[in-house]
C-alpha positions in Angstrom: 0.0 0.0 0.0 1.2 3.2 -0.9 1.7 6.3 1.7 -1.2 8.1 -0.4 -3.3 5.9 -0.4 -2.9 4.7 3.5 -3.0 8.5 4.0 -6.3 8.8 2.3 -8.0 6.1 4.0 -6.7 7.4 7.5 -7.8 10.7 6.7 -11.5 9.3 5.5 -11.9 7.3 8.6 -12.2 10.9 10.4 -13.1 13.0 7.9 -16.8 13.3 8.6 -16.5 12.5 12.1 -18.7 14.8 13.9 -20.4 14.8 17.1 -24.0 15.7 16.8 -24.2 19.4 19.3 -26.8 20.1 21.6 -29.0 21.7 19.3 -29.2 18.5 16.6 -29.9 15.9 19.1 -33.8 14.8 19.2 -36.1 16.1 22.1 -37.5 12.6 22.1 -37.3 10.0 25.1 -35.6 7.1 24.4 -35.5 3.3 25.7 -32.2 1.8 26.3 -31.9 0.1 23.2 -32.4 3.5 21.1 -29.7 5.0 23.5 -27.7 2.8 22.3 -28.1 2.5 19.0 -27.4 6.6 19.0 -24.5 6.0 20.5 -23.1 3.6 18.1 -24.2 5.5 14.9 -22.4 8.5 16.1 -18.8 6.9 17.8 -18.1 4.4 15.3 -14.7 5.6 15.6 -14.5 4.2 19.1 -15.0 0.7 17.9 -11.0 -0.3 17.3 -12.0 -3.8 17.7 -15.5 -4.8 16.2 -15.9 -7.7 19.4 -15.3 -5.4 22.3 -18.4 -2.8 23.2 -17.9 0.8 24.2 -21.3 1.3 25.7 -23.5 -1.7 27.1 -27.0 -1.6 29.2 -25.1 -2.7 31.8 -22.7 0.6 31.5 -25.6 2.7 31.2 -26.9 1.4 34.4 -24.2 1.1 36.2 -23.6 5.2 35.3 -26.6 5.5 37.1 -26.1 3.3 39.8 -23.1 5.5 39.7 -24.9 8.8 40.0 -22.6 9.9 36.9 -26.0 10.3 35.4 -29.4 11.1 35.9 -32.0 8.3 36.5 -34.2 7.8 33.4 -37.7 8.9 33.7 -40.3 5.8 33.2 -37.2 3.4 32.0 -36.2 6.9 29.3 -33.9 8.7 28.4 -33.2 12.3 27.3 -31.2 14.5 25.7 -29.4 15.2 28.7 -28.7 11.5 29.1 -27.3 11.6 25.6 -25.0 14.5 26.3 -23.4 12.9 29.6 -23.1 9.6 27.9 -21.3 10.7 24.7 -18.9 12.4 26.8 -18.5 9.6 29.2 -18.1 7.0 26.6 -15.2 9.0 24.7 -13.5 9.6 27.6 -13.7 6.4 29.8 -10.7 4.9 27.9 -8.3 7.3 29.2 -9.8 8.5 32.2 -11.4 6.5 35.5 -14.9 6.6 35.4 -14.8 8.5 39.1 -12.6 11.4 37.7 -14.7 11.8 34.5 -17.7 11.9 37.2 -15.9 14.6 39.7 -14.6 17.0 36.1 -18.1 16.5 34.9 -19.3 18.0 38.2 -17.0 20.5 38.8 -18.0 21.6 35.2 -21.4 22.0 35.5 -21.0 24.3 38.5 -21.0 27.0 35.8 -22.9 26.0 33.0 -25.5 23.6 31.4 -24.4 19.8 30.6 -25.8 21.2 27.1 -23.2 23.5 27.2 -20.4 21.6 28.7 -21.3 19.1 26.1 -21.2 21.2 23.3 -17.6 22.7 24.2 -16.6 19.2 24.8 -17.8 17.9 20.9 -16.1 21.3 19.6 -12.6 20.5 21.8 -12.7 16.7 20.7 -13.1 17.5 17.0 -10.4 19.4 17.0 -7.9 17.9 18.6 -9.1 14.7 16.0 -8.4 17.5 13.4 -5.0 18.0 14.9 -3.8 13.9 15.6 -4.5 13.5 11.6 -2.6 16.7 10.4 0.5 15.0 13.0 -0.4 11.9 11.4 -0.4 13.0 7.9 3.3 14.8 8.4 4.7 12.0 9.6 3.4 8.8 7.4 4.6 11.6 4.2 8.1 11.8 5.3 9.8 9.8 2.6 13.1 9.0 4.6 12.0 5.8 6.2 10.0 2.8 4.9 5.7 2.8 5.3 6.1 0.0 7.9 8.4 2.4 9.7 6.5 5.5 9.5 3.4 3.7 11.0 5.3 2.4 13.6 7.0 6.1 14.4 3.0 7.3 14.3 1.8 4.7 16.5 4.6 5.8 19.1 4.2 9.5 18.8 0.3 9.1 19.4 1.0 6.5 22.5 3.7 9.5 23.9 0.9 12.1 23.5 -2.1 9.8 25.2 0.2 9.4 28.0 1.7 12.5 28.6 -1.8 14.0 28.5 -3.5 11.5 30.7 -0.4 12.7 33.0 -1.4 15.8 32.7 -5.4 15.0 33.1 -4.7 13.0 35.9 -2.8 15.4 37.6 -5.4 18.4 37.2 -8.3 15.8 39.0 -6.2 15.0 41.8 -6.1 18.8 42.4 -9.6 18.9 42.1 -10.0 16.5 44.5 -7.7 18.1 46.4 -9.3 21.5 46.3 -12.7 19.9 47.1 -11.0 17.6 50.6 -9.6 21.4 51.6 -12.5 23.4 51.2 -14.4 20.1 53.2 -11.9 20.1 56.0 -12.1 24.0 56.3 -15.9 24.0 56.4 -15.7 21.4 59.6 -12.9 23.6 61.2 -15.5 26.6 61.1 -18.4 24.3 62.5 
């Protein structure tokens, strides 16, 4: 296979990858098979290998069970169940279920899960946008063989998961931090 051509079939794997925003998902309820149906339509991207899930029933309840998410309403969901599970399910890969739970919270402090979600879709996008333009520099460099430059990608993309879970990681244990401190201050005032 030629550069171009693997190239070109990297770059159409993503190239119409979007996140549907607030504003484009239905104001219908939803059963638990429809939830996930949405879910697999839109992150087909997540599904690496076709015999491992990235979103079950048994996830979805167990968010609940959780209190990540709202309980559905007469065994339904909304579009505010759609919103926490997209970002839940893109995220849960990199980052523990509990921290996605605590920056989900600390988040909506100050704004809408609608508009958390919505910044989240436009922040994932592009930094999609920005892997394939790294991806597209290196697999074009001529001075090593194909086999070589996929295996240089590969590395470079592992290096910059890691270093930013690092990063991530690092930023919730402050928040956790912050939120143990301002506890332990509130029962030194009482």
């Amino acid at each position: 296979m030629e550069r171009k051509e693997v190239m070109r079939e990297f770059e159409q794997t993503v190239k119409d990858f979007h996140l549907p925003r607030t504003s484009e998902l239905p104001e219908l309820d939803f059963y638990m098979d429809q939830v996930i149906s949405i879910m697999e339509k839109n992150l087909y991207l997540l599904s690496v290998d076709q015999n491992l899930k990235f979103i079950t029933p048994a996830m979805i309840n167990n968010y609940v069970k959780l209190g990540i998410i709202p309980p559905p309403k007469k065994k339904r969901y909304c579009k505010e169940h759609i919103c926490y599970l997209f970002i839940i399910t893109t995220l849960k890969s990199v980052i523990p279920i509990p921290a996605i739970s605590q920056m989900i919270k600390t988040q909506t402090q100050n704004r809408s899960v609608y508009e958390l979600y919505d910044i989240f879709c436009e922040a994932y996008e592009n930094m999609l946008r920005g892997a394939v333009a790294t991806a597209r520099e290196i697999i074009q460099d001529n001075s090593e063989s194909l086999e070589d430059a996929i295996s240089k990608l590969s590395l470079f993309m592992a290096i910059n998961a890691g270093t930013t879970q690092l990063i991530s990681g690092n930023g919730i244990k402050l928040l956790g931090e912050d939120k143990t401190e301002t506890e332990s201050e509130k029962n030194t005032k009482n």
